[in-house]
C-alpha positions, 0 to 999 in steps of 0.5 A: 493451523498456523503457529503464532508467537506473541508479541508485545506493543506499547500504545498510547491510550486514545488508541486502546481505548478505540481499539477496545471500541472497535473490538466490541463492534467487532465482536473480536478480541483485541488481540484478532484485531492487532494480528490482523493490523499488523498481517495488512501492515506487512503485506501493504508495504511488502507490496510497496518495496517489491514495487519500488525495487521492480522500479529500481531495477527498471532503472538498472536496466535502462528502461526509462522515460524521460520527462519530455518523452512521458509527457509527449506520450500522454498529449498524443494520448489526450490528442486520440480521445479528443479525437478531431477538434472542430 
């Protein structure tokens, strides 16, 4: 079983009370639905910077594209699913 520590938060109550509402739907506590706001929250954005720093080091790197190049790949792109025009 995984270790917990708890944690401390102040919201503003339009919030708590949809909380509360959603916990009743739920069937869950308040505490099951925070836990697991927060668990979503980390991973999204954990996922977001490791994005952004692959990026980054693309950059670093010199593997980049310049505007005119993405653009020219896309047309060429566009141009081969049009396939011939009539």
């Amino acid at each position: 079983m995984d270790a917990t520590s708890p944690i401390s938060a102040r919201i503003d109550a339009g919030v708590l009370n949809g909380l509360d509402q959603l916990a009743e739907r739920y069937d869950r506590s308040r505490s099951w639905l925070v836990a697991q706001a927060v668990r979503e929250y980390v991973e999204r954005e954990t996922e977001f910077l490791e994005f952004v720093k692959a990026g980054e080091d693309d950059i670093a790197a010199g593997r980049i594209y310049t505007q005119e190049e993405v653009e020219a790949w896309l047309e060429e792109r566009i141009a081969k699913r049009s396939g011939p025009s009539s």
